[in-house]
C-alpha positions as CSV (number, residue, x, y, z in Angstrom):
1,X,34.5,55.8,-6.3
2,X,33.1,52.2,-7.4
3,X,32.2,49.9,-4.6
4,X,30.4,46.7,-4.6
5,X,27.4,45.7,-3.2
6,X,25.2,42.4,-3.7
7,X,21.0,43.1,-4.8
8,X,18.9,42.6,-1.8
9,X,15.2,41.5,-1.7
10,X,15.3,40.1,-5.2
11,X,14.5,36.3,-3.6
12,X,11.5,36.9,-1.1
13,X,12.2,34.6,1.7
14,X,9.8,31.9,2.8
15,X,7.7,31.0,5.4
16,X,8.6,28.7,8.2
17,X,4.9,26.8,7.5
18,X,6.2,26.7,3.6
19,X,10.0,25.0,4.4
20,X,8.3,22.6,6.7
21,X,5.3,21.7,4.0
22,X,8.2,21.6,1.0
23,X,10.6,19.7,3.8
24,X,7.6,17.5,4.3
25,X,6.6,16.5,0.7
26,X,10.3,15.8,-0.4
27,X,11.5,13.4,2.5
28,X,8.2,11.3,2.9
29,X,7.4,11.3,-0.9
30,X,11.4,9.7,-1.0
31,X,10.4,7.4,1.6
32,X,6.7,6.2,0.6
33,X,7.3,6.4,-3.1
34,X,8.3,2.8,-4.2
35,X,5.1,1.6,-2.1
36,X,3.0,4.3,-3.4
37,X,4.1,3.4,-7.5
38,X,3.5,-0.1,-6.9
39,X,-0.1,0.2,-5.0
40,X,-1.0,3.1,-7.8
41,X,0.5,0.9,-10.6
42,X,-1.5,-2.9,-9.4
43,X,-4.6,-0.4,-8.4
44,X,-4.8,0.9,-12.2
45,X,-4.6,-2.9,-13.7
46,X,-7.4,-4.2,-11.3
47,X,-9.7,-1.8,-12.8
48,X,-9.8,-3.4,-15.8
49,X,-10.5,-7.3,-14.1
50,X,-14.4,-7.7,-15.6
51,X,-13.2,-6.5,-18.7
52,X,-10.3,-9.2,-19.0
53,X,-11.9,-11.7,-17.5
54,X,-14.7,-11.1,-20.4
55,X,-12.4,-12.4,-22.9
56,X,-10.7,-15.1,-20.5
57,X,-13.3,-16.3,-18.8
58,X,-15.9,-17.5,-22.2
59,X,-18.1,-20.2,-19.8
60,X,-19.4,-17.0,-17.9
61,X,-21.5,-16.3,-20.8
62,X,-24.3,-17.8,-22.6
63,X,-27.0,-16.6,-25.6
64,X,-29.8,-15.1,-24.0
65,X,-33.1,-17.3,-24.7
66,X,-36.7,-15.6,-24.2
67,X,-38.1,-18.5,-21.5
68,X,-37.2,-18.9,-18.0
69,X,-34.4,-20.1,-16.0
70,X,-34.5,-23.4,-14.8
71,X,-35.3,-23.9,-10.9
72,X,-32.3,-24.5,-8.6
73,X,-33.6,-28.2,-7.8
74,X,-33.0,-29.3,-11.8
75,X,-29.8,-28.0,-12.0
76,X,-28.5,-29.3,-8.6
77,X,-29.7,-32.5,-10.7
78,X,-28.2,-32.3,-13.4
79,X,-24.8,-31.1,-11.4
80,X,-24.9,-34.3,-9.5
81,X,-25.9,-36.8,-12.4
82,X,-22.5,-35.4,-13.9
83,X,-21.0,-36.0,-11.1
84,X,-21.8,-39.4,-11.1
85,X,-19.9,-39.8,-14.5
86,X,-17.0,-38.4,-12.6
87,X,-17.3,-41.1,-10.0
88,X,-18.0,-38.7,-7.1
89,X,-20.9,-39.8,-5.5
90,X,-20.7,-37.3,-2.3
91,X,-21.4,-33.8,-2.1
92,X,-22.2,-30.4,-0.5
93,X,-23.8,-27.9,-2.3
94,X,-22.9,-24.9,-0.7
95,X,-24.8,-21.7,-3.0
96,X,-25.5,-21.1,-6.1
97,X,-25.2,-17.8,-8.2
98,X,-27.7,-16.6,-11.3
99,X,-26.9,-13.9,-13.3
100,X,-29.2,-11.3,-15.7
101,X,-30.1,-12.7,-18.8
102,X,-26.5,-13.8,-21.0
103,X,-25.0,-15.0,-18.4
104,X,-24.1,-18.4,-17.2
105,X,-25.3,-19.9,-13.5
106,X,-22.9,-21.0,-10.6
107,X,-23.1,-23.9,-8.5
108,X,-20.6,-24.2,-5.8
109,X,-20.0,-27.9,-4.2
110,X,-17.5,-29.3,-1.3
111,X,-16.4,-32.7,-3.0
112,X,-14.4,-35.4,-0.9
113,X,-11.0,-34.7,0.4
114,X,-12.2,-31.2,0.7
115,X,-12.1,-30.5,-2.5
116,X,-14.2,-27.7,-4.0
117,X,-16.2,-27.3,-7.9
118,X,-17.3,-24.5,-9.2
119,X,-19.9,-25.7,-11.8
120,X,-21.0,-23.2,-14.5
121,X,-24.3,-23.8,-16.4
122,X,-26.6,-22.7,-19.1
123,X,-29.4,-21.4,-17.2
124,X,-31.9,-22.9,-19.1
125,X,-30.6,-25.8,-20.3
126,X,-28.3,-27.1,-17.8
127,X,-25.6,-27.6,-20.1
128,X,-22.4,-28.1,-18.1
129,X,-19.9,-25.8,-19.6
130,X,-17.4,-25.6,-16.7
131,X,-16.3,-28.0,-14.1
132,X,-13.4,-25.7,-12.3
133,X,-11.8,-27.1,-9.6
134,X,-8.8,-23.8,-9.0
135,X,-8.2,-20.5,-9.9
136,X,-8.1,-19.8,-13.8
137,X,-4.4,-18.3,-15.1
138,X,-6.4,-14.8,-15.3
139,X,-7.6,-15.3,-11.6
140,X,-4.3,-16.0,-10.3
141,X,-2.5,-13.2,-12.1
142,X,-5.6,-10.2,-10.7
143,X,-4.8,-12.4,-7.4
144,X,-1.4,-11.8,-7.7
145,X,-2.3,-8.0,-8.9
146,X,-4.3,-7.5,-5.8
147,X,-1.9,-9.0,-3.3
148,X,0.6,-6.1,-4.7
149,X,-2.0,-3.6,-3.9
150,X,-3.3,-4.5,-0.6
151,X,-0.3,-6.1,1.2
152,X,3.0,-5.2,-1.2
153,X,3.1,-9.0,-1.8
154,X,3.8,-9.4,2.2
155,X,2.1,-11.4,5.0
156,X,-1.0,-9.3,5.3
157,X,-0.6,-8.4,8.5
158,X,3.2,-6.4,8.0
159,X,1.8,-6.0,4.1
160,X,-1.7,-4.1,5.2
161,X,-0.9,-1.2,7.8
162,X,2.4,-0.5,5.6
163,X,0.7,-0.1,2.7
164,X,-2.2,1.8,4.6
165,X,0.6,4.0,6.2
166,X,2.5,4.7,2.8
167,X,-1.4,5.7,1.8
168,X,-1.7,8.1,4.4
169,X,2.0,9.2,4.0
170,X,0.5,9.9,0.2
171,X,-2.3,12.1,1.6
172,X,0.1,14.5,3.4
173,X,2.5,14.9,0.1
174,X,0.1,15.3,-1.7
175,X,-1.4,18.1,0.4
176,X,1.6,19.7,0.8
177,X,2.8,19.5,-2.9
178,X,-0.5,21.7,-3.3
179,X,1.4,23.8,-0.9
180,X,4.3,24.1,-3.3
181,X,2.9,23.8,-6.2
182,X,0.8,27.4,-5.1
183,X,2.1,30.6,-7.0
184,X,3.8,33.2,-4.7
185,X,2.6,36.0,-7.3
186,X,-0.3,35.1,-9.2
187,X,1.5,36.7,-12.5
188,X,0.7,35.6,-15.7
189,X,3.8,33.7,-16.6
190,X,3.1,32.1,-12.9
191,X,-0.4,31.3,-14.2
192,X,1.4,29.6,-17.4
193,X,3.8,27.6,-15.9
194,X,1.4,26.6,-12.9
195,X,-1.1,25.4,-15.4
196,X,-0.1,24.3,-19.1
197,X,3.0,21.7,-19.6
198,X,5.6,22.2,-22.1
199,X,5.5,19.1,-23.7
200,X,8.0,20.1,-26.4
201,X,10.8,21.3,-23.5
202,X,13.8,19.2,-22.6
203,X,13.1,16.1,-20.7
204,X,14.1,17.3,-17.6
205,X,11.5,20.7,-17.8
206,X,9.3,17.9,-19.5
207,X,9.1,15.6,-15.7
208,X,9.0,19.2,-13.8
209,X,5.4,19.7,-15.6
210,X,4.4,16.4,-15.5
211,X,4.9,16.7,-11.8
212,X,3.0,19.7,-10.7
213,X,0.6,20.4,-13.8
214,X,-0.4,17.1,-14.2
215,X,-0.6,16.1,-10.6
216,X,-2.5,19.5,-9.9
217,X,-5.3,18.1,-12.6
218,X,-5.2,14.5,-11.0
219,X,-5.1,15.2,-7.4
220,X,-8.5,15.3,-6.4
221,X,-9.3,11.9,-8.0
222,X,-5.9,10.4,-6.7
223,X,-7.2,11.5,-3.2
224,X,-10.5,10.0,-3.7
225,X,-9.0,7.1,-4.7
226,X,-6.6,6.9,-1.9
227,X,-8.7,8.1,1.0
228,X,-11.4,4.9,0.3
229,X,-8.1,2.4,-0.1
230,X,-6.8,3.4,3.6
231,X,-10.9,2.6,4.3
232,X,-9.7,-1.2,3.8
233,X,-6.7,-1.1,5.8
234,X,-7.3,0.7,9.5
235,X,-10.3,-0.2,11.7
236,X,-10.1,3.1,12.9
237,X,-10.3,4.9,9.9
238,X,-13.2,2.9,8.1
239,X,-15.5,3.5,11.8
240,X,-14.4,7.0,11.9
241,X,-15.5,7.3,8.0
242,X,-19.0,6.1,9.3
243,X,-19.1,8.3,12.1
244,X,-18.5,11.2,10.5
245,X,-21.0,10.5,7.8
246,X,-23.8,9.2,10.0
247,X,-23.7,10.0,13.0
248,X,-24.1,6.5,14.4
249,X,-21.4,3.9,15.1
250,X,-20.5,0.7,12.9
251,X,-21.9,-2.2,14.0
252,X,-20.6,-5.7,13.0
253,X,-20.1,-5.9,9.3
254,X,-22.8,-9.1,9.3
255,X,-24.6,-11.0,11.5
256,X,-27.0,-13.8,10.7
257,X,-30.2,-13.6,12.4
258,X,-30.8,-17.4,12.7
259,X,-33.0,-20.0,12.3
260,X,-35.5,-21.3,14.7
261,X,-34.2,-24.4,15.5
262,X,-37.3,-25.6,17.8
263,X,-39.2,-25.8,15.1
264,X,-39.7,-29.9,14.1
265,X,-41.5,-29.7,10.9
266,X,-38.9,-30.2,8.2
267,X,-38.5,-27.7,5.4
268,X,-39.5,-28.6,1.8
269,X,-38.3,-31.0,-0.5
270,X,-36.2,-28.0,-2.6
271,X,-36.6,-25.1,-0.4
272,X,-34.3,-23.3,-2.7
273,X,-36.7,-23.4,-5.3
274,X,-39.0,-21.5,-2.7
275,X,-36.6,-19.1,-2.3
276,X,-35.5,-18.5,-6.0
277,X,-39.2,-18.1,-6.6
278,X,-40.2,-15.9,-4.2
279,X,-37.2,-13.4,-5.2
280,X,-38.0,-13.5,-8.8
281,X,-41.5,-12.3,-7.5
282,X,-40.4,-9.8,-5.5
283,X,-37.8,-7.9,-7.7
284,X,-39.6,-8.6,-10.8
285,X,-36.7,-9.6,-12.9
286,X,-35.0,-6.4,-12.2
287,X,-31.5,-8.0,-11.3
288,X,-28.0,-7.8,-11.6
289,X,-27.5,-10.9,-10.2
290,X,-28.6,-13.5,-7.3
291,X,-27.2,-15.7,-5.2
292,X,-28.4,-18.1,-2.7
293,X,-25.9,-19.2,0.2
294,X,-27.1,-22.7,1.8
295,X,-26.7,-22.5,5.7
296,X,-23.8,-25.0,7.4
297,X,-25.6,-25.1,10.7
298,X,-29.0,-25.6,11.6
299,X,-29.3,-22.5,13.7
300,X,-27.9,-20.5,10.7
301,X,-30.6,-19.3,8.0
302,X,-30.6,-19.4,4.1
303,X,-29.1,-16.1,3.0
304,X,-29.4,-14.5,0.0
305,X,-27.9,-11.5,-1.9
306,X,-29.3,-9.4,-4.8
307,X,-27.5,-6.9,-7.1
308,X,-28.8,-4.8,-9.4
309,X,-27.5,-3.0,-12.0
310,X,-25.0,-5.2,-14.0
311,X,-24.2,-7.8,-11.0
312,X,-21.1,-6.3,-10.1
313,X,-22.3,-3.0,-8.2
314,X,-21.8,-3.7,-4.2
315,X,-23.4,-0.8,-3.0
316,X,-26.7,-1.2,-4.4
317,X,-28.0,-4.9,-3.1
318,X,-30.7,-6.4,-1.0
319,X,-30.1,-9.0,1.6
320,X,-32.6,-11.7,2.6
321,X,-32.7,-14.0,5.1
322,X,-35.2,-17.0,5.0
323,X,-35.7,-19.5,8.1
324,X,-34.6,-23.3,7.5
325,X,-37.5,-24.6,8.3
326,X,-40.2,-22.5,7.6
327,X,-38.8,-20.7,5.2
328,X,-40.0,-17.6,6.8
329,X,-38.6,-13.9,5.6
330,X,-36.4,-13.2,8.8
331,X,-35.0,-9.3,8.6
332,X,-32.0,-8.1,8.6
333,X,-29.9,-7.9,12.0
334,X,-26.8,-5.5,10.6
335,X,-27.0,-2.8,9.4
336,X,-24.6,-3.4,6.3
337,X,-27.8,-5.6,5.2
338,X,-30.3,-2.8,5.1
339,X,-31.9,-2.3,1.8
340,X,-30.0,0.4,-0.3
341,X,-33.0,2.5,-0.4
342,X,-33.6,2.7,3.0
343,X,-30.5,4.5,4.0
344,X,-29.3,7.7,5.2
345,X,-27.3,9.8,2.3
346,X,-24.0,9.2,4.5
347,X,-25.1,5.6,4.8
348,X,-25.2,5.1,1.0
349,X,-22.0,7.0,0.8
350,X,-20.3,4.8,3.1
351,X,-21.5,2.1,1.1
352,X,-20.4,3.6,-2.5
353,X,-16.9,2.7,-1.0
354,X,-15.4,-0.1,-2.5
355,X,-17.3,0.7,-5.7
356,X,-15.5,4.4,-5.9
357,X,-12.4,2.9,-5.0
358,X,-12.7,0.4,-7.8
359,X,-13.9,3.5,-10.3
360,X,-17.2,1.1,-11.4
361,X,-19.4,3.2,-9.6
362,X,-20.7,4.9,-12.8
363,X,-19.2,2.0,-15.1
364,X,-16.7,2.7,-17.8
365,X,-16.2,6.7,-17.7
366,X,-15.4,6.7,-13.9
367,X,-13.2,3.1,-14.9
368,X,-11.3,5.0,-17.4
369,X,-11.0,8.3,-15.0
370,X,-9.7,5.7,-12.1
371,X,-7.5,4.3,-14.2
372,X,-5.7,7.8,-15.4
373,X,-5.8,8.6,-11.9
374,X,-3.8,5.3,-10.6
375,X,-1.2,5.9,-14.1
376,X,-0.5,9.5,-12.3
377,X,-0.8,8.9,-8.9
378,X,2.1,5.9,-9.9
379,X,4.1,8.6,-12.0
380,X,4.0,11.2,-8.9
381,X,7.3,9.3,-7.1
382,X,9.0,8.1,-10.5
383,X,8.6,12.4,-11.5
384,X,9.2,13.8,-8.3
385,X,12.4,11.4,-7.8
386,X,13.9,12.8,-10.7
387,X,13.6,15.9,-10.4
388,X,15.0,15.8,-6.4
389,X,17.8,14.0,-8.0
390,X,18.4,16.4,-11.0
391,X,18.5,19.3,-8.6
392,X,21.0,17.3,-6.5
393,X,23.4,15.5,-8.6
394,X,22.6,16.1,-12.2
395,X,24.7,18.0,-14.5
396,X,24.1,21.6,-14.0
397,X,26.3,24.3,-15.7
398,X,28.0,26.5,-13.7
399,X,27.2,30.0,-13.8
400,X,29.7,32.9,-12.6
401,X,28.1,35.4,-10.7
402,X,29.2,38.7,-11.3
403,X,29.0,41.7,-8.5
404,X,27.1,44.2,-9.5
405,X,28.9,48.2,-9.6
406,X,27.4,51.5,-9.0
407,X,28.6,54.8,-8.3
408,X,29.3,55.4,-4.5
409,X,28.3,59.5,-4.2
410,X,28.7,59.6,-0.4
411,X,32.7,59.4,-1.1
């Protein structure tokens, strides 16, 4: 006698902690993704600002000469003699910014009417080669760029902890697509598919691989990338960072250590030319760049910032304070303005942060490997959309299942 009966076991079932992981990654990847393309997307273009502004920006750049730079006092001169042609005859200068050798100086001034100059020199001529009053149309479009990534183009404070949350939203699908993503058998077509994509199957195969082959390559990077962005969103997260690496808690991000304002004696003539000086003695040459910030108050002191490297490396910097008056080294209050050398390995980790979330850390190969990792981090929703929308409503053919006949002998 025939009878029918329907295969069992050919579908292992799964585990409750795998439905809730695959439950997981489908509904918050649906409801984070449009965030999570647009902060990938902005993050991956931002990488390349130095390099644009390179091309846009041609007064940051000058021939290198083999003499000195001229002191801060002659080109504060020479700023304010061309002011004089402009008819402004009062100003503030506020710092100043010199560069390794090829690159132009900045003096920043408050004008009248609160209005503020950025005035770009050659170093050691004092040719005036930029008198910019606002943002230039490559600053306000990588303003506009990073206003997409930090705040989703929204009053910062709705803009940050959404985008922070759709970050840490991006952590868990991403986690959990590992989940998914893990071979139940580790058989050797599992082994194929789990690694290599087909790049010559159908589209819709095609976005499948891209999905989890690519996003298994990337996803290290992508996390690296996104754990240091939620750094700049939640106070919480960036002191528990610290913690965890040190030991020790955060302190304020910067505190001035003061001038001592009983002192009468009044400080010289160009004290900046003092300071500027006394740096280029200390570090030898052997900088990125340097700027001097001129104190607003007289209890604050002159501070002043070196980089080393190419300039544009924040991890690796000295900070020096210098007393109004005397003109006295004062040291560092905050810990944030410890020499680089002198930390703890977390310490210097913690410090890496914006610099490994920008990918310049080691210059262009980690630029080029942040920028591949924003590109797929951006693609994750766009893919992952598709394919949750194939498997629900796209055409799929209809296939008859037939029951399956065998002899019945206990009959």
């Amino acid at each position: 006698m025939l009878t029918t009966t329907k295969k069992k076991g050919l579908k292992a079932k799964k585990s409750t902690f795998r439905k809730v992981s695959e439950w997981l990654h489908l509904w918050l990847g649906l409801a984070s993704g449009i965030i999570v393309f647009i902060v990938c997307f902005t993050g991956g273009i931002w990488v390349w600002r130095y390099e644009v502004w390179r091309y846009t920006e041609k007064h940051w750049y000058v021939e290198a000469q083999q003499k000195p730079y001229l002191a801060p006092s002659k080109l504060v001169a020479k700023s304010r003699t061309y002011f004089k042609t402009q008819h402004i005859t009062a100003d503030t200068l506020t710092g100043m910014k010199y560069w390794k050798p090829g690159r132009s100086v900045t003096l920043d001034f408050v004008l009248p009417e609160q209005q503020r100059a950025a005035i770009y020199m050659n170093p050691y001529t004092g040719e005036i080669l930029k008198d910019q009053r606002g943002q230039s149309a490559a600053d306000n479009f990588f303003i506009f760029i990073r206003a997409g990534h930090r705040f989703f183009w929204l009053p910062k404070k709705i803009g940050s902890p959404l985008v922070g949350s759709a970050c840490i939203i991006f952590v868990i699908t991403m986690i959990t697509g590992l989940i998914w993503w893990y071979p139940k058998k580790w058989t050797k077509k599992a082994v194929k598919d789990s690694f290599t994509v087909k790049w010559r199957a159908k589209w819709k195969r095609l976005n499948i691989d891209i999905h989890n082959v690519v996003g298994f390559y990337a996803v290290l990077f992508v996390l690296a990338l996104t754990l240091s962005g939620i750094f700049f969103t939640f106070d919480w997260f960036k002191k528990g960072t610290y913690k965890a690496l040190t030991w020790k808690n955060l302190s304020a991000e910067h505190t001035d250590p003061g001038s001592d304002t009983t002192v009468r004696s009044a400080s010289p003539l160009f004290p900046e030319d003092l300071i500027w000086n006394t740096l280029i003695r200390k570090y030898d040459g052997s900088f990125g760049s340097i700027s001097i910030n001129i104190p607003a108050k007289p209890s604050s002191a002159y501070e002043t910032t070196v980089y080393f490297g190419d300039g544009t490396l924040l991890y690796n910097k000295a900070v020096n304070f210098f007393d109004q008056k005397t003109l006295q080294v004062l040291p560092p209050v905050s810990q944030h303005d410890q020499p680089y050398e002198k930390l703890s390995a977390g310490e210097k980790l913690f410090r890496m942060n914006f610099d490994i979330h920008t990918g310049q850390i080691l210059g262009l190969p980690t630029k080029i490997l942040a920028f591949f990792a924003c590109m797929i981090g951006a693609s994750m929703p766009v893919t992952g959309f598709f394919i949750w929308y194939n498997r629900k409503w796209g055409s799929k053919k209809r296939r008859i299942k037939r029951p399956e006949y065998h002899l019945n002998l206990e009959k």
